[in-house]
N, C-alpha and C positions, 0 to 999 in steps of 0.2 A: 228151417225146413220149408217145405212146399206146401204144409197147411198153418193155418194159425193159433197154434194149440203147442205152443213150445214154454208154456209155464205154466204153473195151476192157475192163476186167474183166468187166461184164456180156453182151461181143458174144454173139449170138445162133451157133453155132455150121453152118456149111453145108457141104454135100457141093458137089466139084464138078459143073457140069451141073445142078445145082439151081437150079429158077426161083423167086426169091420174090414172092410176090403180097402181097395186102392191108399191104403196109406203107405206113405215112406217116412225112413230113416234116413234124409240127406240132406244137407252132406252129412260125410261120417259121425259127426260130434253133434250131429241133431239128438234132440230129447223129443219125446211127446207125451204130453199128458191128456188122459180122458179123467172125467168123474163119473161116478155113478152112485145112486141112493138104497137102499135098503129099508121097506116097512118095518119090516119086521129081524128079526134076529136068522140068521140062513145059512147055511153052508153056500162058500165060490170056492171058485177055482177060475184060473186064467192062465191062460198060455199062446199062445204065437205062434205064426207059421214060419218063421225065421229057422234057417235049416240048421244054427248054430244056437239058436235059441236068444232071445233078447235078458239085458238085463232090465226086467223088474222091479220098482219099488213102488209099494203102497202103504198111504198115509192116511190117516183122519182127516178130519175136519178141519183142527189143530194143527194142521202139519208136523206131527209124531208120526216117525218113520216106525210102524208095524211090521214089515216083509222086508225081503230083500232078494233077490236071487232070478233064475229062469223060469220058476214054476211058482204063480203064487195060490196057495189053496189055505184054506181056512175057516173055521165058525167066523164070523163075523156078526156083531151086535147091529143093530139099528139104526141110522143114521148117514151122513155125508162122507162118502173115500175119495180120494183122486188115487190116480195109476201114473206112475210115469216108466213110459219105456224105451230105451235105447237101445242101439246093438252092443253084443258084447266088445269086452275090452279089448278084446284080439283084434278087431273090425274097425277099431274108430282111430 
């Protein structure tokens, strides 16, 4: 892809409430991964501006696959997540 953020060692690192703009999904078979941390124990949610909606997955620390899907929402515990997201599979 166009940024350097196409595996979790490189995720680009996010605050929550933070909106990310100018990023792309190309070419089609591009992945991106962001992380992000949690104090404390919290309700997210995450979703995209992708008019078809992107595919989703969010991992631990561990890289245990936790979510999966277009919408990731959930209590989440404490600790280190990465995101990775791609466009759907229709798309790529």
């Amino acid at each position: 892809g166009y940024e350097y953020d196409d595996d979790a060692e490189s995720a680009a690192v996010v605050a929550l409430g933070e909106v990310q703009q100018g990023r792309t999904l190309f070419p089609f078979d591009d992945v991106d991964f962001v992380r992000f941390s949690l104090d404390e124990a919290r309700m997210v949610a995450v979703t995209t501006s992708m008019a078809h909606g992107a595919e989703m997955t969010l991992y631990d620390d561990s890289a245990n696959e936790l979510q999966r899907g277009w919408y990731i929402a959930g209590m989440l515990d404490a600790g280190a997540y990465v995101l990775s997201v791609a466009a759907p599979p229709g798309q790529r």
